[in-house]
C-alpha positions in Angstrom: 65.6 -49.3 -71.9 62.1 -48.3 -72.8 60.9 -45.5 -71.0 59.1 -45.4 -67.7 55.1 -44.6 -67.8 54.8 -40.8 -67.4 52.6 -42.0 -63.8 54.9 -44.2 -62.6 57.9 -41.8 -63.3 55.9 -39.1 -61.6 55.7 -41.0 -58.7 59.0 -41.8 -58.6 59.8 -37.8 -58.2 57.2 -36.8 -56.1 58.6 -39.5 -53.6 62.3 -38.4 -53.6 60.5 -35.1 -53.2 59.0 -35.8 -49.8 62.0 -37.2 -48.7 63.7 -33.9 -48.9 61.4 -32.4 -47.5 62.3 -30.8 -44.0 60.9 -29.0 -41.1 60.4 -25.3 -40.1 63.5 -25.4 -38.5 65.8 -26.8 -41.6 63.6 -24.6 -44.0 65.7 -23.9 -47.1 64.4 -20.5 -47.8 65.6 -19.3 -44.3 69.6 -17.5 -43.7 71.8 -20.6 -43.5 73.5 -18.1 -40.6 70.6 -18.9 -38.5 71.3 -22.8 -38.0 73.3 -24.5 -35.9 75.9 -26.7 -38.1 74.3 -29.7 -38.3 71.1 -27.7 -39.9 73.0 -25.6 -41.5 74.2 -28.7 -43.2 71.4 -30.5 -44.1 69.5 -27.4 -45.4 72.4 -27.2 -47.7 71.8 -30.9 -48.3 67.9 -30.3 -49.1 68.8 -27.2 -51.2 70.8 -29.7 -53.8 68.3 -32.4 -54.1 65.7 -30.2 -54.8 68.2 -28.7 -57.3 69.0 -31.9 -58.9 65.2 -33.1 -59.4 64.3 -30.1 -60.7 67.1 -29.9 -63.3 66.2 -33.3 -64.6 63.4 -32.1 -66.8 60.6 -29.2 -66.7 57.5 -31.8 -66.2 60.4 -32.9 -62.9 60.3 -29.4 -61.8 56.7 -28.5 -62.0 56.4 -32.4 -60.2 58.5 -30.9 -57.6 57.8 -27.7 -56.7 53.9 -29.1 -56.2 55.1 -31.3 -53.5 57.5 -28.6 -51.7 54.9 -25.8 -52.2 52.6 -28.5 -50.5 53.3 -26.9 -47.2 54.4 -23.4 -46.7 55.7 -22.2 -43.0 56.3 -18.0 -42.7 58.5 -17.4 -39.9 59.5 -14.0 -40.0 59.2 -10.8 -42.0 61.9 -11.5 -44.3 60.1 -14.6 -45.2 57.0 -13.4 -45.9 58.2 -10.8 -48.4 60.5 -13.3 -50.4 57.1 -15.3 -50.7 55.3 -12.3 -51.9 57.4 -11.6 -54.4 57.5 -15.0 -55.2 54.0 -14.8 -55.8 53.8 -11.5 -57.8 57.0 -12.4 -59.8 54.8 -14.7 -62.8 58.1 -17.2 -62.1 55.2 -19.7 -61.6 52.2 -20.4 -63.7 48.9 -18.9 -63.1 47.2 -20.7 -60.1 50.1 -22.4 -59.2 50.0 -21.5 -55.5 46.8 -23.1 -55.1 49.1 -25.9 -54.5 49.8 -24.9 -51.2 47.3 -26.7 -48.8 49.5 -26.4 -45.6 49.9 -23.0 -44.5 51.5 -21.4 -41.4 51.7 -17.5 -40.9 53.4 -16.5 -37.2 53.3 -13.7 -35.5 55.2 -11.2 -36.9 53.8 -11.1 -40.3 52.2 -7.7 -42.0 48.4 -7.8 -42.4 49.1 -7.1 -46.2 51.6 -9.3 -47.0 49.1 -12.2 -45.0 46.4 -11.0 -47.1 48.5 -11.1 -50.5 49.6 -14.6 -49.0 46.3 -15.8 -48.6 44.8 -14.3 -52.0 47.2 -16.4 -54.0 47.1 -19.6 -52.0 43.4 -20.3 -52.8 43.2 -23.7 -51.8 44.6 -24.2 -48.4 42.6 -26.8 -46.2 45.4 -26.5 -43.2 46.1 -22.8 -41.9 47.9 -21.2 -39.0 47.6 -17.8 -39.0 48.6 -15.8 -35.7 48.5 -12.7 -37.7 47.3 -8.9 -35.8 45.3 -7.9 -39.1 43.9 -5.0 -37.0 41.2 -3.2 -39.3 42.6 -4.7 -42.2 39.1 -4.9 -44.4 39.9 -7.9 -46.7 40.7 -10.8 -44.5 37.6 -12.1 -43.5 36.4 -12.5 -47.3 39.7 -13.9 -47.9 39.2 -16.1 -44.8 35.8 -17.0 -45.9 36.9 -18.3 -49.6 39.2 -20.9 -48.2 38.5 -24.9 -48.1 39.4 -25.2 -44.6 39.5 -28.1 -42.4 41.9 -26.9 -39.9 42.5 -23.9 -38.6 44.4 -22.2 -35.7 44.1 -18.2 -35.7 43.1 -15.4 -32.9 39.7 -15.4 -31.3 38.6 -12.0 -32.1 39.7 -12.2 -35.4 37.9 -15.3 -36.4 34.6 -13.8 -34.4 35.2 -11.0 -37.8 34.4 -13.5 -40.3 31.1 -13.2 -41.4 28.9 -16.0 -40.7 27.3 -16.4 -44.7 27.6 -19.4 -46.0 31.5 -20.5 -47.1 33.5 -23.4 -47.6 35.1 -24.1 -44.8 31.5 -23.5 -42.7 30.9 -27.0 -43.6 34.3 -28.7 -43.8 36.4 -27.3 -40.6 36.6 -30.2 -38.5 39.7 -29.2 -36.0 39.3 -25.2 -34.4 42.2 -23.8 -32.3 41.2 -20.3 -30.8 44.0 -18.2 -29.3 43.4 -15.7 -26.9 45.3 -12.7 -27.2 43.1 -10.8 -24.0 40.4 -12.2 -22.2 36.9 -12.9 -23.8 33.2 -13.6 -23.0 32.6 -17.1 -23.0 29.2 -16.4 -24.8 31.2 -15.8 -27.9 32.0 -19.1 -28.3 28.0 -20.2 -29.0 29.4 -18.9 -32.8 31.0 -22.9 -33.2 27.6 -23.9 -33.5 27.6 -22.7 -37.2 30.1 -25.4 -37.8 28.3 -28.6 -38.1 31.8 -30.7 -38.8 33.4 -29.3 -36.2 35.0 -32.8 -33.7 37.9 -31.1 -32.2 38.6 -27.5 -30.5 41.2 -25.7 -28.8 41.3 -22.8 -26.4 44.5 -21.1 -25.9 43.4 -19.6 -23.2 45.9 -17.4 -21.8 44.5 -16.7 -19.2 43.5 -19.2 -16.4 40.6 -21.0 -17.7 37.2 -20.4 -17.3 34.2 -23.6 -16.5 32.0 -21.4 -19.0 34.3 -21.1 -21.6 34.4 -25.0 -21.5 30.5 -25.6 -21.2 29.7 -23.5 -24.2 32.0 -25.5 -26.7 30.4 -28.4 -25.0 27.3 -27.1 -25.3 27.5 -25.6 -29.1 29.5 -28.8 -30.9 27.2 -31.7 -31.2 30.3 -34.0 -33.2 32.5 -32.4 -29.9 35.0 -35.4 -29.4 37.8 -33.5 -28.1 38.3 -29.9 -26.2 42.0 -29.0 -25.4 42.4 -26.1 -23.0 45.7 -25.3 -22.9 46.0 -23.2 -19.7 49.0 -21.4 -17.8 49.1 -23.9 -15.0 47.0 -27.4 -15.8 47.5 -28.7 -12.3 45.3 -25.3 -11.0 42.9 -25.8 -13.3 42.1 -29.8 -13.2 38.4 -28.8 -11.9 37.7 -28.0 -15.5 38.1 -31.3 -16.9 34.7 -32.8 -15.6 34.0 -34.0 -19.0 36.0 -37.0 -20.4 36.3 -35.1 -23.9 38.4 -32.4 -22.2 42.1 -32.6 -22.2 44.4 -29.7 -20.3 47.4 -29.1 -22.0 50.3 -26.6 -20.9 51.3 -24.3 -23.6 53.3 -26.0 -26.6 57.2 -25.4 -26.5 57.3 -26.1 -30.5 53.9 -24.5 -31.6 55.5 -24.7 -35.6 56.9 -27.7 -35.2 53.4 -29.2 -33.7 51.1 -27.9 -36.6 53.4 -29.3 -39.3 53.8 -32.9 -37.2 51.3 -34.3 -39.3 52.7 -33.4 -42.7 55.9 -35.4 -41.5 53.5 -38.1 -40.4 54.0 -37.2 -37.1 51.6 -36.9 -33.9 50.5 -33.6 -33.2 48.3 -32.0 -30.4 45.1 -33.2 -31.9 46.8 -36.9 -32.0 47.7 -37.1 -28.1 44.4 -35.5 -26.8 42.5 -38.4 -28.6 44.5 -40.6 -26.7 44.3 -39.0 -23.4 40.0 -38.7 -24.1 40.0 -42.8 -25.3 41.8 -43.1 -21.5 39.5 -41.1 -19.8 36.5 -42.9 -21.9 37.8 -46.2 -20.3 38.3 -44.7 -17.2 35.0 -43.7 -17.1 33.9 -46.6 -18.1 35.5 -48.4 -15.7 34.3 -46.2 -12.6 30.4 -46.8 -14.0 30.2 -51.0 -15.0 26.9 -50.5 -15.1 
């Protein structure tokens, strides 16, 4: 049998790679301990295909590891020091982790080991990071750097990253903002440096403000969508004047929602576009003429 084309054969990996692939929850790299049997068996399961394709060949492994680096989820500390070391072990080849274009950091990460995280994986376009980098100096250069089209991080912390000109200035096109204290709604003019910028998200955390609301309104010319996600939706429908604005209660599954669309599944941007095309035609509706 003659062999396969090397593009054809490449895609034939990379596709039984995706289809190993699992979420958060099943991630390989996490203590088997901390599953419930059914995960704890299929992490097993995913830990042995990914074995097998990668011992086919070392053009299959390099195949392979790009699509599982693809997306990288952090859940705790232990995590984000085996990554670390990953990344300052030379196991990989130079600029390999600017593979990763997915990126999730939670909560409970060090600012250092986000930082070292985030120097490595050069490329990301999607990143979560709910990290308290306190005075760390080198984040907002590092945040700066990045190719970002979505992002989800702390308020305060992205009002530290300086305003000169970056990549992501012009490419961010979906913003969630969580609020770890209240803020001034003034602060919020800032989105008008992002001339992409269609969809937003306040995580509140507090009951939400009408100002808070009219200054992404007012600062987003592309504005299609603005999700508040308050404490109690029902107390705060008075906010939702403007068909664009959808008011969401807080996630149960905020992992398992950012990385919905790797799995080509809906996340929160999906839904709130179809509540606002409801709301459009409801409007509509009320106003024939």
């Amino acid at each position: 049998m003659p062999d396969l084309p090397p593009e054809l054969e490449r895609e034939i990996f990379e596709l039984a790679a995706r289809d190993n692939r699992l979420p958060a929850k099943h991630n390989e790299y996490r203590p088997l301990a901390k599953h419930n049997c059914e995960d704890r068996l299929l992490a097993k399961r995913n830990c042995e295909d990914r074995l097998a394709l990668c011992l086919v060949a070392r053009r299959v492994r390099h195949w392979v590891d790009l699509i599982f680096f693809k997306m990288v989820t952090v859940l705790d500390a232990s995590e984000a020091s085996r990554f670390l070391r990953l990344i300052q072990s030379n196991l990989k080849p130079p600029g390999f982790f600017a593979a990763v274009k997915i990126l999730c950091l939670t909560y409970s990460r060090a600012a250092s080991h986000a930082c070292g995280i985030l120097a490595a994986c050069t490329q990301v376009e999607y990143l979560a990071c709910w990290v308290d980098f306190g005075g760390h100096p080198d984040f907002p250069q590092l945040f700066s750097q990045l190719p970002l089209r979505r992002l989800s991080m702390e308020v305060t912390h992205f009002l530290r990253i300086p305003l000169t000109p970056s990549m992501w200035f012009s490419k961010l096109t979906h913003l969630e903002l969580v609020a770890w204290h209240d803020y001034d709604a003034a602060n919020l003019s800032i989105l008008a440096h992002l001339p992409r910028l269609t969809h937003v998200a306040l995580n509140l955390g507090f009951e939400g403000k009408r100002e808070h609301a009219a200054v992404v309104c007012s600062s987003c010319p592309l504005l299609r969508v603005l999700i508040l996600i308050v404490i109690n939706p029902l107390a705060s429908r008075a906010l939702a004047q403007d068909p664009r604005i959808v008011l969401q209660d807080r996630l149960k599954d905020i992992v398992g929602d950012w990385e919905a669309p790797y799995f080509g599944l809906p996340d929160m941007w999906d839904r709130a576009d179809t509540i606002v095309e409801e709301q459009r035609a409801l409007t509509n509706t009320g106003n024939p003429g």
